[in-house]
C-alpha positions as CSV (number, residue, x, y, z in Angstrom):
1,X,130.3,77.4,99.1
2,X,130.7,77.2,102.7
3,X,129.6,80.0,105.0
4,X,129.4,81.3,108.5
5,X,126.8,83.6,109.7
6,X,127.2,85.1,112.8
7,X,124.8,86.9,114.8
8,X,123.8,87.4,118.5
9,X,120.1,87.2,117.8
10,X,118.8,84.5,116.1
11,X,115.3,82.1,116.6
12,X,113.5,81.5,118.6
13,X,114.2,85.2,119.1
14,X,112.1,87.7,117.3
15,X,115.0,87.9,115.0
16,X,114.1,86.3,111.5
17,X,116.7,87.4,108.9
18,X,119.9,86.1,110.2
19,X,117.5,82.2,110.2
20,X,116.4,83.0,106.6
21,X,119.7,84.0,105.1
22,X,120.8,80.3,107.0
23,X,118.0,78.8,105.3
24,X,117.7,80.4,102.3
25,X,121.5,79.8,101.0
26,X,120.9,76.1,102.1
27,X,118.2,75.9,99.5
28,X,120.8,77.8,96.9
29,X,122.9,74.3,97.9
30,X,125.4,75.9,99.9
31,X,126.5,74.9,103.3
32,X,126.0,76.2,106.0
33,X,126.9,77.0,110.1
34,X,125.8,79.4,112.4
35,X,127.7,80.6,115.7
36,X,124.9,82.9,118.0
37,X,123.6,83.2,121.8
38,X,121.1,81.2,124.0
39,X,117.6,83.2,123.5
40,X,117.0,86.1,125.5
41,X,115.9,89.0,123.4
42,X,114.1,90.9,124.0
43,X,113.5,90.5,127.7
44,X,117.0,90.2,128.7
45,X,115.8,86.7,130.4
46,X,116.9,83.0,129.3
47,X,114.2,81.7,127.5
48,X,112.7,78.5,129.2
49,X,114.1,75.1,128.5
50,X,117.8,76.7,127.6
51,X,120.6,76.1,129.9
52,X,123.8,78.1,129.1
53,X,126.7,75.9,128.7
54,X,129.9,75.7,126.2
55,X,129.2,72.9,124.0
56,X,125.8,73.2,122.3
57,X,125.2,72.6,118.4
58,X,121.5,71.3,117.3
59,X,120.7,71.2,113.7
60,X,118.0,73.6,112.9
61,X,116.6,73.5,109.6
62,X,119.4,71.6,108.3
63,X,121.8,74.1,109.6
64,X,124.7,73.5,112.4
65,X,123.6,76.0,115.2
66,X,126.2,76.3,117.5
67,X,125.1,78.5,120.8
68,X,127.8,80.2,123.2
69,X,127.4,81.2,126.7
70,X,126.8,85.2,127.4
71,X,125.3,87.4,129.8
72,X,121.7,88.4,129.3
73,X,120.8,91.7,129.9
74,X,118.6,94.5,127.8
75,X,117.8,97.3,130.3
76,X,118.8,100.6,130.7
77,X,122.2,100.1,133.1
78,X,125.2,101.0,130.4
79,X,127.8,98.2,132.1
80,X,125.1,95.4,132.3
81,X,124.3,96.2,128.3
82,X,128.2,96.3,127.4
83,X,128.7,93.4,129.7
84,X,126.2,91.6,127.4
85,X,127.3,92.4,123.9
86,X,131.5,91.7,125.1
87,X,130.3,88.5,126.7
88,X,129.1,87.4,123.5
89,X,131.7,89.0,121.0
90,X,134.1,87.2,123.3
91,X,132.5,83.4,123.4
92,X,131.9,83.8,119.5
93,X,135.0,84.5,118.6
94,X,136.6,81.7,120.4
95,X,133.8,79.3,119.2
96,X,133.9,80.4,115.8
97,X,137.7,79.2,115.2
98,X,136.4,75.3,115.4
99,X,132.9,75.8,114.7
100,X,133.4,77.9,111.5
101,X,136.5,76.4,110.3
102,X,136.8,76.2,106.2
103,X,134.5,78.9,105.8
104,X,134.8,80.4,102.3
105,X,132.8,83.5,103.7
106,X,131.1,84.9,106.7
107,X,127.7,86.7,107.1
108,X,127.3,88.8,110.1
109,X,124.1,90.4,111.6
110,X,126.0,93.9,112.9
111,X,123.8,94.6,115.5
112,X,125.6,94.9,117.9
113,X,129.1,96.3,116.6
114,X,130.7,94.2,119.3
115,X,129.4,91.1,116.9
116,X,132.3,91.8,114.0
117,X,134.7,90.2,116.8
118,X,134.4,86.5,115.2
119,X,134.8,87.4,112.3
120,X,138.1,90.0,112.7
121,X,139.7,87.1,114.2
122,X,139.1,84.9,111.3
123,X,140.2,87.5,108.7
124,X,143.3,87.5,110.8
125,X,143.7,84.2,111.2
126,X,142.5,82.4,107.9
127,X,142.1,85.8,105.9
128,X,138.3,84.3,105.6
129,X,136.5,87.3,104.0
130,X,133.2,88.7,105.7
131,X,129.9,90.7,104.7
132,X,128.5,92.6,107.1
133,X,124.8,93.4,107.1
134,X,124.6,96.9,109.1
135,X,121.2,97.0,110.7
136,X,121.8,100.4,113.0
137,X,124.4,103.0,113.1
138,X,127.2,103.1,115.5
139,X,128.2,104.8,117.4
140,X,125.0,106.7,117.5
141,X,122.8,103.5,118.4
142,X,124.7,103.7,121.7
143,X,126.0,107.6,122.4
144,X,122.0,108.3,122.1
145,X,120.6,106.2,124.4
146,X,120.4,106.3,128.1
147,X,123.0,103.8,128.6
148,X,126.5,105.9,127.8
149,X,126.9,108.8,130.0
150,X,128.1,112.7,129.3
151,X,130.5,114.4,129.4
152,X,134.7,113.2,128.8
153,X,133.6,109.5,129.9
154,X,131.1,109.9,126.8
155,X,133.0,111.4,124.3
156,X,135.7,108.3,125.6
157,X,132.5,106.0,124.7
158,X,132.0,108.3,121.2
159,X,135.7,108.0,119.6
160,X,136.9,104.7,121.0
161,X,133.0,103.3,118.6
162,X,134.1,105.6,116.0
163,X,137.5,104.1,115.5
164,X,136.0,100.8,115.8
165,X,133.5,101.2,113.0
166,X,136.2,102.5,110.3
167,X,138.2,99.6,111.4
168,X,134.7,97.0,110.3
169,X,134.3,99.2,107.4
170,X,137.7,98.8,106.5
171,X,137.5,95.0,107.2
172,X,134.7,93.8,105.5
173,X,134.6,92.5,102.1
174,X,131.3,94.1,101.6
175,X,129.1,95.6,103.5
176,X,125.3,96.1,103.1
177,X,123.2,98.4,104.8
178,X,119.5,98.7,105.3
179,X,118.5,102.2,103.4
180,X,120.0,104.9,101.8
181,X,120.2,107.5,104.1
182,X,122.5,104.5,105.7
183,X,124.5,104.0,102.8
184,X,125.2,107.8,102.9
185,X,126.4,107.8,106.7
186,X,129.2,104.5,106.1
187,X,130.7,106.2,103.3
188,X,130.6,109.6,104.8
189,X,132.7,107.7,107.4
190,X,135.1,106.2,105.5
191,X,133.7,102.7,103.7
192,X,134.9,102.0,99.8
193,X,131.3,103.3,97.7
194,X,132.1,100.4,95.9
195,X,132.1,98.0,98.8
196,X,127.9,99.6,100.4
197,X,124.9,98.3,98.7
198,X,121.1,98.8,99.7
199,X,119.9,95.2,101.1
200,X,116.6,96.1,102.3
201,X,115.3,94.4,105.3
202,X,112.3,92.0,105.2
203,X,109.5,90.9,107.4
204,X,109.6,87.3,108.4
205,X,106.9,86.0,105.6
206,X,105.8,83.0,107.6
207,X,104.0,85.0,109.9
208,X,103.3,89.0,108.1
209,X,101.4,88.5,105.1
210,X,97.6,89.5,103.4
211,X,94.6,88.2,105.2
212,X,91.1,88.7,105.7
213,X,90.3,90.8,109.1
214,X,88.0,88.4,111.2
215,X,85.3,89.0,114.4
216,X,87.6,87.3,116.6
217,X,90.7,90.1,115.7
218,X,88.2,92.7,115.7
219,X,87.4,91.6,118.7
220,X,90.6,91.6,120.8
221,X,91.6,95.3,119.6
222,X,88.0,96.2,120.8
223,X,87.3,97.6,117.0
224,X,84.4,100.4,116.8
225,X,82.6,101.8,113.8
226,X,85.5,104.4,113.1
227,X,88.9,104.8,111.9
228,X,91.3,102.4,113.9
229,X,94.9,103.4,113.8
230,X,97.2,100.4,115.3
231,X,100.4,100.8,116.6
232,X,102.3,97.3,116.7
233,X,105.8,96.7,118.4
234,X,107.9,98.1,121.6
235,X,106.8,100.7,123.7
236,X,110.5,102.2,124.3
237,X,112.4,105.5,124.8
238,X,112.6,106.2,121.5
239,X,108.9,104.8,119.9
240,X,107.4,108.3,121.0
241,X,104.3,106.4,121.9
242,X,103.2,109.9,124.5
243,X,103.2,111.8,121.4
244,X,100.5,109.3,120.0
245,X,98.5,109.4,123.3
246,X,98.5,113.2,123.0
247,X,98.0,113.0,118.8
248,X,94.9,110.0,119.3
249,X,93.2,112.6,122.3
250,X,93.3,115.6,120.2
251,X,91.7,113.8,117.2
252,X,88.6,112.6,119.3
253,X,86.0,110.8,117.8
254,X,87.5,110.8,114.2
255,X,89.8,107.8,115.5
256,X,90.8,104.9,118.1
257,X,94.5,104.0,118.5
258,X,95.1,101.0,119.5
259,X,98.5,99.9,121.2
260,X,99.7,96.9,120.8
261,X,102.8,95.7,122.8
262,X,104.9,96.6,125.9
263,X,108.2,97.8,126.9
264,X,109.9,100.9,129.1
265,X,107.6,103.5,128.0
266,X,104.6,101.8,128.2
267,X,103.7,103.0,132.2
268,X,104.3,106.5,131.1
269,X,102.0,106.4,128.1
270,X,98.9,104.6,130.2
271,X,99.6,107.7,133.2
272,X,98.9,109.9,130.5
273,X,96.1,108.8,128.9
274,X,94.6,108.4,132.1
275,X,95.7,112.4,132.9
276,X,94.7,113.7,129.6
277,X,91.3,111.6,129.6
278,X,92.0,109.4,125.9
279,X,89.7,107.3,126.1
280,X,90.0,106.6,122.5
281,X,93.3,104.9,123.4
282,X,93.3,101.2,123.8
283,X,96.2,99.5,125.7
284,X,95.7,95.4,124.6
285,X,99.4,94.1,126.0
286,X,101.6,91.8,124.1
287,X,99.9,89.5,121.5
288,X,101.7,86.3,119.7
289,X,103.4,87.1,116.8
290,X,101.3,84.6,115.1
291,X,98.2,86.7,115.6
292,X,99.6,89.8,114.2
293,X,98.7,89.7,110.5
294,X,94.6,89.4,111.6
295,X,95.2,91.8,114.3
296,X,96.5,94.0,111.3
297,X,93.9,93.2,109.1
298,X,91.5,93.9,111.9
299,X,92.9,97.9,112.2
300,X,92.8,100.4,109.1
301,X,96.2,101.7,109.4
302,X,99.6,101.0,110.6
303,X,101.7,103.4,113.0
304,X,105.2,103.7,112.3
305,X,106.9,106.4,114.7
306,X,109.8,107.2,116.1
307,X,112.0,109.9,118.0
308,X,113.0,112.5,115.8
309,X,117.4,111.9,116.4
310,X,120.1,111.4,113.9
311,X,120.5,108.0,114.8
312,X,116.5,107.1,113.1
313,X,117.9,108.9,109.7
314,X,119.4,106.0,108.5
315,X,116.5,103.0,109.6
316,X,113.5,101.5,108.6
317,X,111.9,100.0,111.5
318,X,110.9,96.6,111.3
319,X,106.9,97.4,111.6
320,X,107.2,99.0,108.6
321,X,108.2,96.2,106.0
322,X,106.1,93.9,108.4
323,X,102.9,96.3,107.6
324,X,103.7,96.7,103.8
325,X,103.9,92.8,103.7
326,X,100.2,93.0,104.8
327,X,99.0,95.4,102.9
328,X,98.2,97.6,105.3
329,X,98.1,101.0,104.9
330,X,100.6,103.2,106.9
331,X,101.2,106.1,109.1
332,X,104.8,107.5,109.0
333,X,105.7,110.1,111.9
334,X,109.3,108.8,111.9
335,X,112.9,110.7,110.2
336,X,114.7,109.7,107.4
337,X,113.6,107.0,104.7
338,X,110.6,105.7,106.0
339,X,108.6,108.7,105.4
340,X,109.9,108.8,101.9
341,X,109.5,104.8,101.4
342,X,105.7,105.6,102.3
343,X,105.0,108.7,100.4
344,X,106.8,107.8,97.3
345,X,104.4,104.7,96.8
346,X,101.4,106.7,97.9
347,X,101.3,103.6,100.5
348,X,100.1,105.8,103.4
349,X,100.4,109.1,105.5
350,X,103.8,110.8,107.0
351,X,104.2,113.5,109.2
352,X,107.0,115.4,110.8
353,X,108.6,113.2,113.7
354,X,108.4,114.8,117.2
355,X,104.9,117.3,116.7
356,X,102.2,115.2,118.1
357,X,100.1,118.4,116.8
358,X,100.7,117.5,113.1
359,X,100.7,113.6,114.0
360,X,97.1,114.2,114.9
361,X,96.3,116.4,111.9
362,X,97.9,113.2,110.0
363,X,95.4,110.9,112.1
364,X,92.2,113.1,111.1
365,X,93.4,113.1,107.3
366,X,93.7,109.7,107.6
367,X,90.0,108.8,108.4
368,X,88.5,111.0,106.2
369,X,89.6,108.4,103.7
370,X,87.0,106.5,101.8
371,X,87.0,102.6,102.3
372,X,88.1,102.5,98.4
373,X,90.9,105.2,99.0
374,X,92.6,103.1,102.1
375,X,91.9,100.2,99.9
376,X,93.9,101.5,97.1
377,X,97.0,102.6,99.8
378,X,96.8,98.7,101.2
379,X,97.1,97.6,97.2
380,X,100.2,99.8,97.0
381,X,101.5,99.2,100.4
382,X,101.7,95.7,99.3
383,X,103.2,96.8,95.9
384,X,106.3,98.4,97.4
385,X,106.9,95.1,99.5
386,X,107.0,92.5,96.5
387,X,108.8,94.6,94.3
388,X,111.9,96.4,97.1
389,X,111.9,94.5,100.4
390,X,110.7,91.1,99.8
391,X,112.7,87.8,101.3
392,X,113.6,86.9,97.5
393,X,114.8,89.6,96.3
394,X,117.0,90.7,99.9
395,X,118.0,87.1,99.7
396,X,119.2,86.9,96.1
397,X,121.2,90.1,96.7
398,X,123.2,88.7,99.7
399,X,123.9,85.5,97.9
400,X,125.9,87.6,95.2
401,X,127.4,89.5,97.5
402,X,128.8,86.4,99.4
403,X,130.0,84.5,96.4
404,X,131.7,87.4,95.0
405,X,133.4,87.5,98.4
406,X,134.1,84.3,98.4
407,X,135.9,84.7,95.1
């Protein structure tokens, strides 16, 4: 079988499971080429050694990478974020007409929306068939940011995404989303039940898996004799890392939290510890991703939280599998399925999204834990990974759903 995946994001940007579906259906002995953009994410800044130009296919993996020219840009400006995800739906789509000819099937990424341009021009020219894997839900992923404004130029924005959407949904061959709550919101909106499946999103295995916590880890998150919380990932708009600030003060001495990252909110949270005087709060910057499973071993939970808006209902964050896959124990102050993920596998804590009150009421019941109690959650934690989100099993799902397309 012979398939296209398309996706903006793909390595060396933190992006991993566009690169293992690549991979993984090459080992299945199918072939495979990919159309994406030059690295950028998440910065919104080339990545050194790339150049931007028309012509540029390398064989990564074994796999035809063909990259297209776009404009980088991930900041807050609404026209420099649109101007980023057309450049690219435009460039793809041309590309992918040589690049992807004789496909049987395609497998698109569908963050952004914009990225199901390829692949609606090969459905109309070659009736090629496409699954689309839906990793957030437009139009909300956009209407709820800071980047579209109010008013009638919004609700333009709102309907013009809307229509868009039912027109993917209506497009694709298949379409596979990342949790339930998802699944619920596509065919709400007008996708074929039979056509939505549950593909649950994996960590990237090479680098999130079980291993011993070391001095040196312990060392770089400034780990003290009592109950260290980590929070891993961006510090954005919608991560709600204040509320942790104010959630880590009011629990004093019964914990440290530990940030670990950077991004937009990141000035704001640092003001505010200084204000409120956390000085269990730790600020360590942005780490390697290769250094993340011992900095996670070297912490005793896991902090998954996120604004409490419609959009979340329907997402796991990616910290989440990435914490399961290393048996850590997790704290859940996030809406929708993650909460649900983590209490149903007695894998960790959750609390109410958007009450840094109860978050910290979550943070004190999570150290008065015994070692053998947070032991048992890590056992689990690693548990519900192997058996719902591992690579494998995502994998082997996708792979039927692209033959069957194919057919």
């Amino acid at each position: 079988m012979r398939v296209g995946v398309i996706s903006q994001w793909y390595p060396p940007e933190p992006v991993h499971i566009p690169e293992n579906v690549a991979r993984g259906l090459v080992e299945r002995g199918h072939r495979v080429r990919v159309v994406t953009g030059f690295p950028n994410y998440p910065t919104g800044r080339l990545y050194p050694g790339y150049r931007q130009r028309w012509r540029d296919t390398t064989v990564i993996g074994g796999v035809p990478v063909r990259r297209v020219p776009g404009y980088p840009s991930h900041d807050r400006n609404g026209l420099r974020r649109a101007a980023s995800y057309l450049a690219y739906a435009a460039t793809s789509a041309v590309a992918a007409v040589d690049h992807l000819r004789g496909a049987d099937v395609l497998y698109v990424y569908l963050t952004p929306a914009t990225v199901f341009a390829a692949p609606a021009l090969l459905r109309a020219l070659h009736g090629t068939p496409a699954v689309v894997h839906v990793q957030d839900i437009w139009p909300e992923a956009v209407t709820g940011s800071a980047m579209v404004p109010g008013g009638p130029a919004g609700r333009i924005v709102s309907g013009t995404l809307h229509a868009a959407m039912r027109a993917i949904y209506r497009l694709a061959s298949s379409i596979a989303v990342i949790t339930p709550a998802m699944r619920d919101v596509v065919v709400s909106r007008g996708a074929d039940p039979s056509r939505v499946h549950v593909v649950l999103n994996w960590a990237d295995e090479q680098l999130f898996r079980p291993v011993a916590a070391t001095p040196s880890a312990r060392a770089r998150i400034g780990r003290r004799d009592r109950c260290t919380i980590m929070y891993a990932g961006t510090m954005g708009p919608f991560q709600n890392i204040e509320d942790a600030v104010r959630a880590a003060a009011a629990a004093g001495d019964d914990v440290d939290l530990v940030l670990v990252g950077s991004g937009l909110g990141e000035a704001a949270a640092r003001e505010l510890s200084g204000r409120i005087g956390a000085d269990n709060v730790r600020f360590v910057g942005r780490r390697q991703m290769s250094e993340m499973a011992e900095l996670y071993a070297a912490a005793d939970y896991q902090l998954v939280t996120l604004r409490d808006l419609p959009v979340f209902r329907g997402v796991i964050p990616s910290k989440l599998p990435a914490a399961l896959s290393c048996g850590s124990p997790v704290l859940v102050a996030a809406p929708g399925d993650s909460a649900a993920l983590v209490e149903d596998h007695a894998a960790g804590l959750a609390c109410p999204p958007g009450d840094w009150r109860s978050l910290a009421g979550c943070f004190r019941r999570a150290a008065a834990l015994s070692s053998a109690e947070r032991a048992g959650m890590g056992r689990r934690a690693l548990d519900c990974y192997r058996s719902l989100m591992s690579q494998r099993a995502g994998l082997d799902r996708l792979a039927g759903l692209l033959v069957a397309a194919a057919r």
